[in-house]
KEDO-876744 format. One record per residue: x negated, y, z of N, C-alpha, C, O in turn; residue in one letter. Coordinates in steps of 0.1 Angstrom, whole numbers, padded with zeros to 4 digits, always signed. Each point is the difference from the previous one (the first is absolute). Layout:
N
XYZXYZXYZXYZa
...
//
This chain:
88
+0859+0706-0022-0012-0007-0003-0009-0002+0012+0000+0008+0010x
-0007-0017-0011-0005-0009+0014-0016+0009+0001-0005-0004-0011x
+0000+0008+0014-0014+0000-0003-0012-0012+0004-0003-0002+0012x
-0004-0005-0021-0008-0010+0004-0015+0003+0002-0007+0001-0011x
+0000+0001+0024-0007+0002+0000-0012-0012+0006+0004-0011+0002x
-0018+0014+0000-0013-0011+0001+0006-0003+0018+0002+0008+0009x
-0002-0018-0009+0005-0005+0019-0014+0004+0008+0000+0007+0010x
-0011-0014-0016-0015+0000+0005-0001+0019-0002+0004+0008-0009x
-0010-0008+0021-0012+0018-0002-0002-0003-0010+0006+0004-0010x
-0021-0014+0011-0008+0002-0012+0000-0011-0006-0001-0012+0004x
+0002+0017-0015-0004-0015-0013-0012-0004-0001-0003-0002-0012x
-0008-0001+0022-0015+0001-0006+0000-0017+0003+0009-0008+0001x
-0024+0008+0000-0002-0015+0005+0005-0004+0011-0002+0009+0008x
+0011-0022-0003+0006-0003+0007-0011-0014+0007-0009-0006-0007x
+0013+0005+0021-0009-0008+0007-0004-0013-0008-0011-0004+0004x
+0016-0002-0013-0001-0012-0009-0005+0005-0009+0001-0008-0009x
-0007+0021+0006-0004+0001-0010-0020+0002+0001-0008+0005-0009x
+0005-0008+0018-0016-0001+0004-0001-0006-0004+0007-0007-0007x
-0023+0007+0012-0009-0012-0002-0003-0008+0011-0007+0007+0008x
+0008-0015-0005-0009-0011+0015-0011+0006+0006-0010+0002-0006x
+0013+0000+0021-0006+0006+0011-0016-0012-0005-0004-0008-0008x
+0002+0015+0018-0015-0013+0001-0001-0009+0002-0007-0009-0005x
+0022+0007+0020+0000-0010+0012+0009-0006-0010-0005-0011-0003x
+0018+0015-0004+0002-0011-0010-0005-0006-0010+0006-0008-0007x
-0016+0011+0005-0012-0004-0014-0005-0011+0013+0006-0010-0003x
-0011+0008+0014-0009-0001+0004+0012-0017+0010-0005-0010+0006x
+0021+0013-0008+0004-0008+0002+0001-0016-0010-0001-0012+0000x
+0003+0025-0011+0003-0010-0010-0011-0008-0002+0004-0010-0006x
-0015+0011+0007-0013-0005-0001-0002-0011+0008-0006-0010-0004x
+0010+0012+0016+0000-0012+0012+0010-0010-0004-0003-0012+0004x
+0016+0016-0012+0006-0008-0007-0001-0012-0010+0005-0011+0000x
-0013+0018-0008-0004-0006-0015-0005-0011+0000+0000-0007-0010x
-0007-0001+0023-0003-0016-0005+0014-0006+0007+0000-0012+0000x
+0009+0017+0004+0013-0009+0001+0011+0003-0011+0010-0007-0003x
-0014+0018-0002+0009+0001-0013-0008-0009-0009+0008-0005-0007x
-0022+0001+0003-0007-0006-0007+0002-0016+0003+0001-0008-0009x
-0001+0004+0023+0002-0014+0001+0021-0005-0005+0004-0011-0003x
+0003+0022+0004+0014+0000-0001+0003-0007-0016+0008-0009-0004x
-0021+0020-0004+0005+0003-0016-0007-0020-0002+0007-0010-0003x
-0019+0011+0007-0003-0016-0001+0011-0013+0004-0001-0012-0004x
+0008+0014+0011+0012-0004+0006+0009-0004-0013+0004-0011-0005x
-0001+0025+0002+0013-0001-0009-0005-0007-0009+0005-0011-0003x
-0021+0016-0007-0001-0007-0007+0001-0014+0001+0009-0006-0008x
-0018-0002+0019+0004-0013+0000+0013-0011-0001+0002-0011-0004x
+0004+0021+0009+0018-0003-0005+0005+0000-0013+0005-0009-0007x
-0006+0021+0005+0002+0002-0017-0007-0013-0010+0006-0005-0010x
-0019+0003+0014-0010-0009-0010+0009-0016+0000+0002-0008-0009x
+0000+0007+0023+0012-0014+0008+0010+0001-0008+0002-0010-0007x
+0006+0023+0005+0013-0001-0005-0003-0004-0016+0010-0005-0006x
-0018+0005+0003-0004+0000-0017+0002-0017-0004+0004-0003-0011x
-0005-0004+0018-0007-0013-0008+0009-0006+0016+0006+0006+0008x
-0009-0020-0010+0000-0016+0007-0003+0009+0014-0003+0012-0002x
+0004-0017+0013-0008+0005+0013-0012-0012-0001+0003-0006-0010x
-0013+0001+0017-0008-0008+0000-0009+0008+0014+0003+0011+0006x
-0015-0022-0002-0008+0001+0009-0009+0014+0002-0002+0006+0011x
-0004-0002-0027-0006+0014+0001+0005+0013+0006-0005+0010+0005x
+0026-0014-0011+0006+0017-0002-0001-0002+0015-0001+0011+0005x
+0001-0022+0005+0010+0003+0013-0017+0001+0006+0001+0007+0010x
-0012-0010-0011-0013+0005+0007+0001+0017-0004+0003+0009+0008x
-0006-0006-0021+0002+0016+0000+0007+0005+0007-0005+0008+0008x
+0021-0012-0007+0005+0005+0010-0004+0002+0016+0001+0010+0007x
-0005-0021-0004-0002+0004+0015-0010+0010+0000+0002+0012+0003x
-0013-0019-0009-0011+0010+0004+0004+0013-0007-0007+0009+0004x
+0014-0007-0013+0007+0015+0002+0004+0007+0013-0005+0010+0005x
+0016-0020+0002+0007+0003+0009-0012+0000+0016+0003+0005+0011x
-0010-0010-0013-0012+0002+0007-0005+0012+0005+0001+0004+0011x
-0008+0003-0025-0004+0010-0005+0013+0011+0008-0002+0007+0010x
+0011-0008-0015+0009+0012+0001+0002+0000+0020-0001+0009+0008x
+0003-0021-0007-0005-0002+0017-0011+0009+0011+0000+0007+0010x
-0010-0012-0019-0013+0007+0002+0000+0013+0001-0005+0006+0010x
+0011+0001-0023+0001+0014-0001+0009+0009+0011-0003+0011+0005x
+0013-0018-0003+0005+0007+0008-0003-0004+0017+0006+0007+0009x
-0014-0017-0005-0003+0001+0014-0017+0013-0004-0003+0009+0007x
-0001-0011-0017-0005+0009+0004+0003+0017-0002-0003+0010+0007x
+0008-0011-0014+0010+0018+0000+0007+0002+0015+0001+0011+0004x
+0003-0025+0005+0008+0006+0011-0014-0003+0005-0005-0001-0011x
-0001+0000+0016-0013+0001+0008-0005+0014+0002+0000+0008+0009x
-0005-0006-0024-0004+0013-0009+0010+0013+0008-0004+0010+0005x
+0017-0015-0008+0008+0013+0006-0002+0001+0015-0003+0011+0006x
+0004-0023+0001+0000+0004+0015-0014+0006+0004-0001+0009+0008x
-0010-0015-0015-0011+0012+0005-0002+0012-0006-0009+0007+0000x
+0023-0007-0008+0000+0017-0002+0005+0010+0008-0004+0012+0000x
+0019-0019+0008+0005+0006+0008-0010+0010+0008-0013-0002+0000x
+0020+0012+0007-0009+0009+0008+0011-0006+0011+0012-0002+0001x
-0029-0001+0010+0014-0002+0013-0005-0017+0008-0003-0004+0011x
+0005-0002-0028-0005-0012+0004-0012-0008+0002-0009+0006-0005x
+0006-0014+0009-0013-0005+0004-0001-0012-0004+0008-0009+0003x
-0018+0009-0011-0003-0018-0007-0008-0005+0008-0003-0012-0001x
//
């Protein structure tokens, strides 16, 4: 008979089992208007996929895609003057 024993030391909380540091709270936050311009995005697609396309669905669109533009030059801005090191 084989004996099967626990592979891990300990069974306790494992690194995935926290909670978010600060700096990741504090990332995800710098995130959230390009996750927020993305979800406007999809929607706009989705609303297009529904019906006829016409002149409205493809203005929503852009200016979604705009938005989502927007968001993310400013998140890479936002990051570089976060770097330590770097100089804006």
């Amino acid at each position: 008979m084989v004996y099967i024993g626990a592979v891990q030391a300990v069974v306790t909380a494992d690194v995935f089992d926290r909670e978010p540091t600060a700096a990741e709270l504090d990332a995800i936050a710098c995130e959230m208007p390009v996750i927020r311009a993305e979800v406007e995005l999809l929607d706009a697609q989705i609303i297009a996929l529904d019906h006829t396309a016409n002149e409205v669905d493809a203005r929503r669109i852009r200016r979604a895609r705009r938005k989502v533009l927007a968001a993310r030059l400013a998140a890479a801005n936002l990051a570089t003057m976060r770097i330590p090191g770097v100089s804006a």
